[in-house]
C-alpha positions as CSV (number, residue, x, y, z in Angstrom):
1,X,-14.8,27.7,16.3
2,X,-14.1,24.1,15.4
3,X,-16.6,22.8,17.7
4,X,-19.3,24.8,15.7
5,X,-18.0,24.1,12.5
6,X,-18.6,19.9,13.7
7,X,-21.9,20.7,15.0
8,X,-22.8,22.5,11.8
9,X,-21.7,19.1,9.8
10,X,-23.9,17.4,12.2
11,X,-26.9,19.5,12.0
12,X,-26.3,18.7,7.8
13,X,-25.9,15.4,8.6
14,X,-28.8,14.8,10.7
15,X,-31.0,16.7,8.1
16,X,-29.8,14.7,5.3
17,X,-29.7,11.1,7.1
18,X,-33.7,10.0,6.4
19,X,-33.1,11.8,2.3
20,X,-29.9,9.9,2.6
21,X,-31.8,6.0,3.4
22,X,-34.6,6.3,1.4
23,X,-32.3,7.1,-2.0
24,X,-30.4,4.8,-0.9
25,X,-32.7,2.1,-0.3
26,X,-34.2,2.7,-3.6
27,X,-30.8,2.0,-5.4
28,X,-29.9,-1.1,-3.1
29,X,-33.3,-2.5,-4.0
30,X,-32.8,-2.3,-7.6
31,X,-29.2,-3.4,-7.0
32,X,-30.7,-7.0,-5.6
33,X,-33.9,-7.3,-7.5
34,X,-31.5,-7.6,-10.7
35,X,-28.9,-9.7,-9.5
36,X,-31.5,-12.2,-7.5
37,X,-33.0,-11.9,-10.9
38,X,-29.8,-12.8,-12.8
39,X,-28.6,-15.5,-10.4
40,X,-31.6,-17.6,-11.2
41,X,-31.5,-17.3,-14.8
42,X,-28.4,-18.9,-13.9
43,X,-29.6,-21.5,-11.8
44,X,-32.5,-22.3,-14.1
45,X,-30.0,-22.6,-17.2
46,X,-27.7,-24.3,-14.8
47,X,-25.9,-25.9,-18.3
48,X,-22.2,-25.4,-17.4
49,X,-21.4,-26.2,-13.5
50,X,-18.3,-25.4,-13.8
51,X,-18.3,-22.0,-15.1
52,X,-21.8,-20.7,-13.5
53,X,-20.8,-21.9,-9.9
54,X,-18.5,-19.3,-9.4
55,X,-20.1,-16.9,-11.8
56,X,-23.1,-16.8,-9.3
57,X,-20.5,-16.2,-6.2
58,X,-19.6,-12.9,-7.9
59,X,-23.0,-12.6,-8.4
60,X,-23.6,-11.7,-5.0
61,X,-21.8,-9.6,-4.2
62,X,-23.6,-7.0,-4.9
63,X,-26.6,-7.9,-3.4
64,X,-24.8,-8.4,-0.3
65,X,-23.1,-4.9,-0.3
66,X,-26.1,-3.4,-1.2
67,X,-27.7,-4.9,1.9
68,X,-25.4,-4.6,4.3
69,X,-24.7,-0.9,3.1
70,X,-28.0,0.4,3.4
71,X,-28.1,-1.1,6.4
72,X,-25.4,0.2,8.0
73,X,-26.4,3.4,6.5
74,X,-29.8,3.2,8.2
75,X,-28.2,2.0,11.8
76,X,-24.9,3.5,11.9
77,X,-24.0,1.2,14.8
78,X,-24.0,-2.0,12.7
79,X,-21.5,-0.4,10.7
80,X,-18.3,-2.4,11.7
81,X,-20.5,-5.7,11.4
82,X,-21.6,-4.8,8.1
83,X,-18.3,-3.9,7.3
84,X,-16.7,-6.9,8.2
85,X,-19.4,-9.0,6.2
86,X,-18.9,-6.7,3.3
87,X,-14.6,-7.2,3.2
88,X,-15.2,-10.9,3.9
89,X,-17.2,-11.6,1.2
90,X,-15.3,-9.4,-1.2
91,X,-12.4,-11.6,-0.7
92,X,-14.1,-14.6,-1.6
93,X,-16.0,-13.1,-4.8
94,X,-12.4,-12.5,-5.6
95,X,-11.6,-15.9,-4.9
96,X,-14.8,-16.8,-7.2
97,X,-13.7,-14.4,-10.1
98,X,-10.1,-15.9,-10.6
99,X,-12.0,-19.9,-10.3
100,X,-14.2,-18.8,-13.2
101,X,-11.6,-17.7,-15.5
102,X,-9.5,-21.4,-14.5
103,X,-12.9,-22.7,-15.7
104,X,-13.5,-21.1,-19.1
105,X,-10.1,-22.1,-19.3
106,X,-10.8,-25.5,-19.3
107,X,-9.8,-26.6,-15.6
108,X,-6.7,-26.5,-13.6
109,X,-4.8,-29.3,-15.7
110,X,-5.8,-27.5,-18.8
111,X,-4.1,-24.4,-17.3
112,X,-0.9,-26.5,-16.1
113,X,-0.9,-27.8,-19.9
114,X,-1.4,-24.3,-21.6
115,X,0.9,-22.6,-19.8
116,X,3.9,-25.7,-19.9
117,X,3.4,-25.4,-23.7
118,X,3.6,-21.7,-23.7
119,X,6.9,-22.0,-21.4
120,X,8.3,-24.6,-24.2
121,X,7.3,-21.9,-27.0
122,X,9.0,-19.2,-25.4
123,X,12.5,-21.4,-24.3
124,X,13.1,-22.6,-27.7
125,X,12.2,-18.9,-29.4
126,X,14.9,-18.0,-27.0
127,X,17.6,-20.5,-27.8
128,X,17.0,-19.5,-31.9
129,X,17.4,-15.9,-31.5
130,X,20.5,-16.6,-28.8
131,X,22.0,-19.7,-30.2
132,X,22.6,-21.3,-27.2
133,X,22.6,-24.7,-25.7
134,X,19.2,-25.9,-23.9
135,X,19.4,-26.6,-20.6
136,X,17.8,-30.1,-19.4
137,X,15.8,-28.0,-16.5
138,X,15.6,-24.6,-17.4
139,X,16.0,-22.7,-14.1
140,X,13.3,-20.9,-13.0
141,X,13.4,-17.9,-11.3
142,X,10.7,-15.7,-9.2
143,X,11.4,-12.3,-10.4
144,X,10.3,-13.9,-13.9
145,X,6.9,-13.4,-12.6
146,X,7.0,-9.5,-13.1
147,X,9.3,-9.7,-16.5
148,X,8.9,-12.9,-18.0
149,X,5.9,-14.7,-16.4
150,X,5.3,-17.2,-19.3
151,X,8.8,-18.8,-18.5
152,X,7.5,-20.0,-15.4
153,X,5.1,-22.4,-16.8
154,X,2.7,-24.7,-14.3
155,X,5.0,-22.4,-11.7
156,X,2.9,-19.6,-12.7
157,X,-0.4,-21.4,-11.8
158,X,1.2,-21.9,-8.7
159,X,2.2,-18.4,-7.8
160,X,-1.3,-17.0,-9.0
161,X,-3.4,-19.4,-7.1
162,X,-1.7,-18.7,-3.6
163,X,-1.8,-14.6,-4.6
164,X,-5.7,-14.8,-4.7
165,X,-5.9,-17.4,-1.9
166,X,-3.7,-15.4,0.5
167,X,-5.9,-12.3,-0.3
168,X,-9.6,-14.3,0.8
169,X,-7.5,-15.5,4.2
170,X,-5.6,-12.0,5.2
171,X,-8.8,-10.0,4.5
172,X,-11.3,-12.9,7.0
173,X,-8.2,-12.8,9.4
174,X,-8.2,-8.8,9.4
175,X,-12.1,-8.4,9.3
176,X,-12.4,-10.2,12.3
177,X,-9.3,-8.6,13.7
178,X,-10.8,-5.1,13.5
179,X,-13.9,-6.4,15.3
180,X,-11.8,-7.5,18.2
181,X,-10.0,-4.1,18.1
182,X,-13.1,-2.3,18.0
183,X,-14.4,-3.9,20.8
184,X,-11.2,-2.9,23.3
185,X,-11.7,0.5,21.6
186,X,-8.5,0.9,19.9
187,X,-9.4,0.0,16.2
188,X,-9.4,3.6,15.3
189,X,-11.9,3.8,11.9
190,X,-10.2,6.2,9.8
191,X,-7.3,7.4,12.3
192,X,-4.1,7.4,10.8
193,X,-2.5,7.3,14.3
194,X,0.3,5.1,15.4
195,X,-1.4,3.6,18.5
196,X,-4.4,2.8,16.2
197,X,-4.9,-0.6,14.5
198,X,-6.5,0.9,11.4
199,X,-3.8,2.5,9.6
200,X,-1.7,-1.3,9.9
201,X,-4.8,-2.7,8.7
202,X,-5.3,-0.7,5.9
203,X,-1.5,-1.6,4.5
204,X,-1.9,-5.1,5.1
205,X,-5.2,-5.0,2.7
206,X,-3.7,-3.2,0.9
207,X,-0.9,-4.3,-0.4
208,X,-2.3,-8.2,0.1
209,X,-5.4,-7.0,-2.0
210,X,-2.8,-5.2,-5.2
211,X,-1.0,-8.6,-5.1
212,X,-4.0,-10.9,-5.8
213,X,-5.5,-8.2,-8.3
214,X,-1.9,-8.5,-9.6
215,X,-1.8,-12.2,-10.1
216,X,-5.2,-11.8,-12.1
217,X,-3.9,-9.3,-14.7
218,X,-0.8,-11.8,-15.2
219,X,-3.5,-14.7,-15.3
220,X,-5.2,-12.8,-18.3
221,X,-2.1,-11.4,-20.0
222,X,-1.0,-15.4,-20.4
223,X,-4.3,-16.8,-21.2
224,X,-6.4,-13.7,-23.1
225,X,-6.5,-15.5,-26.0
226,X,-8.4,-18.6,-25.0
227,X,-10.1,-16.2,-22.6
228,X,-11.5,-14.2,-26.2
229,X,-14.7,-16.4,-26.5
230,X,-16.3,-14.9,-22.7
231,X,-14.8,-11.1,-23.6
232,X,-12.9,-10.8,-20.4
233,X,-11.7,-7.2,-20.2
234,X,-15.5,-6.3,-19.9
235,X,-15.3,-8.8,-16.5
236,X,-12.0,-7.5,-15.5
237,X,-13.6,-3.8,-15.6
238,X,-16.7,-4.6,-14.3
239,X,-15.4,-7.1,-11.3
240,X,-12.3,-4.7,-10.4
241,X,-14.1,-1.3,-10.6
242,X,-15.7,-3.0,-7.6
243,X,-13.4,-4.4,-5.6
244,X,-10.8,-1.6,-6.4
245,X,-12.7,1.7,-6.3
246,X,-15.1,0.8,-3.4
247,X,-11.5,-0.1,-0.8
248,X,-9.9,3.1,-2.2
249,X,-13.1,5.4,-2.3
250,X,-13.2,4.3,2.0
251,X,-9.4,5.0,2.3
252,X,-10.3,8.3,0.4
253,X,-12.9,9.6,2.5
254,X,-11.1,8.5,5.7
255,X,-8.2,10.6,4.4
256,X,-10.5,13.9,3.6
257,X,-11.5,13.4,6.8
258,X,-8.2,12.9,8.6
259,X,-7.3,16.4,7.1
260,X,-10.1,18.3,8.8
261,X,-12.4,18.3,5.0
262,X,-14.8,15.8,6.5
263,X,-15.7,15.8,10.8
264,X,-14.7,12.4,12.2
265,X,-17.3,12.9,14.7
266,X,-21.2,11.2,14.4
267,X,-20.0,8.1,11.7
268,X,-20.5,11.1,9.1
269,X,-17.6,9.4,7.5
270,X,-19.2,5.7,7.0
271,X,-21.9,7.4,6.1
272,X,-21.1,9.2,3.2
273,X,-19.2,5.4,1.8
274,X,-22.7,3.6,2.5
275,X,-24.1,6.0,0.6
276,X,-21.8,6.1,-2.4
277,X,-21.8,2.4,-2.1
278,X,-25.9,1.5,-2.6
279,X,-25.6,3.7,-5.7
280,X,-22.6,2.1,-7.1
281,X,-24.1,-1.3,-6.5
282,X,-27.0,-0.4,-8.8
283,X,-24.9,0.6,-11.4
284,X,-22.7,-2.7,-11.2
285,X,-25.8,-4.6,-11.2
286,X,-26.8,-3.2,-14.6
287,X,-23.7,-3.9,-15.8
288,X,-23.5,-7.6,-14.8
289,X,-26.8,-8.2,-16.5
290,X,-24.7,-7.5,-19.9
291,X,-21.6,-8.6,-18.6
292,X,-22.5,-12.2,-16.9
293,X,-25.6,-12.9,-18.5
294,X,-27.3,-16.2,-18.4
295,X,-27.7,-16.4,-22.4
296,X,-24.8,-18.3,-23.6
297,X,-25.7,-21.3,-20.9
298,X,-29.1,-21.7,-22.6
299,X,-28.3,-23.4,-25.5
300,X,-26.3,-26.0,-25.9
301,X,-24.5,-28.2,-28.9
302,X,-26.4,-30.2,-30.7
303,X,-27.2,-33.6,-29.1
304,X,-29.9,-35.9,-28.3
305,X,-31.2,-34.4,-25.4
306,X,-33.1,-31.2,-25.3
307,X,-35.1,-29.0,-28.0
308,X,-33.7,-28.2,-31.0
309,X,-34.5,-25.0,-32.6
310,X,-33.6,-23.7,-36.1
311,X,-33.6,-20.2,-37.0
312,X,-34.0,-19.3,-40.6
313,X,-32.5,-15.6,-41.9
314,X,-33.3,-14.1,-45.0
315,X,-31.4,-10.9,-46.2
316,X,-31.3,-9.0,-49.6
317,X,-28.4,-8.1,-51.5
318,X,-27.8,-6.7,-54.5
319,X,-25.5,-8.4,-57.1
320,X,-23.7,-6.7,-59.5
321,X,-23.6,-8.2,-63.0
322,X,-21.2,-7.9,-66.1
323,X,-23.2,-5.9,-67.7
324,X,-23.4,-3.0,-64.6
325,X,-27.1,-4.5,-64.3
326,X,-28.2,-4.4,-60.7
327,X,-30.2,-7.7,-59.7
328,X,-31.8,-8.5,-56.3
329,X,-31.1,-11.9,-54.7
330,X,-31.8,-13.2,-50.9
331,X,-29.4,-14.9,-49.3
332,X,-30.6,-17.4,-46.6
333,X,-28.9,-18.5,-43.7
334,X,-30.0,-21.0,-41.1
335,X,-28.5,-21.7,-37.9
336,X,-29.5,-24.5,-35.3
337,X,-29.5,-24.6,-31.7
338,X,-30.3,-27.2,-28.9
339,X,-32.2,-25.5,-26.0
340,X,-30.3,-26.5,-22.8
341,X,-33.0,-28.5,-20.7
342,X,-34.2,-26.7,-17.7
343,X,-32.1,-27.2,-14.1
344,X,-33.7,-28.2,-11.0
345,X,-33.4,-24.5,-8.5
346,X,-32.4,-27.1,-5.5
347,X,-29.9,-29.3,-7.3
348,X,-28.0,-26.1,-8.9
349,X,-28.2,-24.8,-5.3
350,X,-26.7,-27.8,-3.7
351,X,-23.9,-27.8,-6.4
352,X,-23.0,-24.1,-6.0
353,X,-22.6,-24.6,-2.6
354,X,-21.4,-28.2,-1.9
355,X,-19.3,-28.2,-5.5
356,X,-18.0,-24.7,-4.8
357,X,-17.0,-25.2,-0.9
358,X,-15.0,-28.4,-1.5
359,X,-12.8,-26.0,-3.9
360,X,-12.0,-23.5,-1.3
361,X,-11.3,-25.8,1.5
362,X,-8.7,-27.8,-0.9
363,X,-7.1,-24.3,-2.4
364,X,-7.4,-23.0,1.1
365,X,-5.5,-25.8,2.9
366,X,-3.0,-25.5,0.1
367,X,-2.1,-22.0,0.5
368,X,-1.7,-22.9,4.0
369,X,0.6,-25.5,3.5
């Protein structure tokens, strides 16, 4: 009985495979044709290295989950490489995501600085509505992360920097660690066994990939109001729904299947998340043309360099006089603009990936140390 009910799904399965690609070729296509688009608007209005650097690093991640998903969709045996590509780069888009807020920020120091005077703000309001004493070094606790967070001060910056750090190391380390365990057969995709190394895996990401999403929400919840001027719940949403619902959507299918829903059998299971993913990715891209869009970096203030454009805007309104007489009047408004030179392609290249690499070696070698 269950062996027919398996090669039923299969039958399904096989019927629905070459339906399955092509729709999902379509969507990855669109997926990449918009953020290749995107990313160089970005590098052509290449005004603000330090922000747009790591904005294009989230940028691709959906092109390269798109990819490797339709891939693995259309050859289910590159499934574990594409996987592994796919959790690899998530980790550092993470990584990318938490540099560009430090960024709009105004750089690390800035950060140190904000967050030292916010510390000093919150000590002294203390002290008034206690009456006590200040101590010379306020003692600093860990578990003031969770309650008090702004009491730790540069500590903070500390604590949130290694929480996304660990994250882009543990997930690499595990990636390649279920590639060696699928290779010796004992990996386990989807088993929740014991002698399996997937259910292990999937805790360690787990709980290593809450804690870095963690740190972020604390990271906005100290700085949301000098975050205001880039509208950085629409990022949050947009970057998280990724990150968060794609891991949990695969732990929810592996689960359906566990229970008998879903046959294990035939990679029906990595199939179905392939799937889901090459339409999800089109969707994100949409929303990262609205959400990171190369606009704001095309003009710049006013200075000697570049072309300066003014904008003239005429309105009418209607005034209300003393005598309840109703007269028409336009008000005008004019607003100039510089029009940020154009970027060399190659040298916004070269500083995405030389600029940006030299920030993760140092972050990485100090999350190590």
């Amino acid at each position: 009985m269950a062996f027919n009910r398996i090669s039923s799904f299969q039958g399904i399965y096989k019927n629905l495979h070459s339906p399955a690609v092509i729709i999902g070729a379509v969507f990855a296509l669109i997926a990449i044709f918009l953020s290749v688009l995107l990313i160089l608007q970005h590098l052509r209005h290449y005004s603000n290295p330090a922000e747009q650097k790591w904005i294009i690093g989230v940028l691709f991640m959906v092109p390269v989950y798109a990819a490797e998903s339709v891939i693995s969709l259309w050859q289910s045996r590159f499934s574990i490489i594409c996987e592994i590509l796919r959790n690899c780069y998530e980790a550092f888009a993470l990584y990318c995501f938490g540099r560009y807020l430090v960024a709009c920020v105004g750089g690390e120091r800035r950060v140190v600085e904000l967050l030292e005077a916010a510390a000093e703000k919150q000590l002294n309001e203390q002290l008034l509505e206690e009456g006590g004493t200040r101590q010379k070094h306020p003692r600093r606790r860990f578990r003031d992360f969770f309650c008090h967070p702004t009491l730790l001060g540069k500590d903070l910056y500390t604590i949130i920097k290694f929480g996304i750090v660990q994250y882009m190391i543990l997930k690499t380390v595990c990636a390649f660690l279920a590639l060696l365990l699928e290779l010796v057969g004992v990996y386990g995709d989807g088993e929740f066994k014991w002698y399996y190394g997937y259910p292990y895996i999937a805790v360690v990401i787990n709980f290593s990939q809450m804690w870095a999403l963690f740190c972020l929400v604390q990271f906005y919840d100290v700085t949301h109001e000098r975050l205001q001027p880039i509208r950085p719940l629409e990022k949050f949403i947009s970057f998280k729904a990724i990150v968060f619902a794609t891991w949990w959507q695969g732990v929810g299918i592996a689960i359906i299947c566990y229970f008998g829903v879903l046959p294990k059998e035939g990679k029906i299971q990595n199939g179905i998340q392939d799937f889901l993913i090459c339409i999800e990715m089109a969707v994100a891209a949409v929303a990262h043309v609205h959400v990171f869009s190369a606009g704001p970096y095309r003009y710049l203030p006013i200075s000697e360099y570049g072309k300066v454009t003014s904008q003239e805007i005429k309105t009418d309104v209607t005034v209300k006089a003393e005598d309840d007489k109703e007269n028409q009047a336009i008000v005008e408004q004019k607003k100039t603009r510089m029009e940020a030179p154009g970027t060399s392609i190659t040298e916004s290249v070269h500083d995405v990936f030389i600029g940006g690499g030299g920030h993760v070696v140092k972050d990485v070698a100090f999350t190590k140390s």
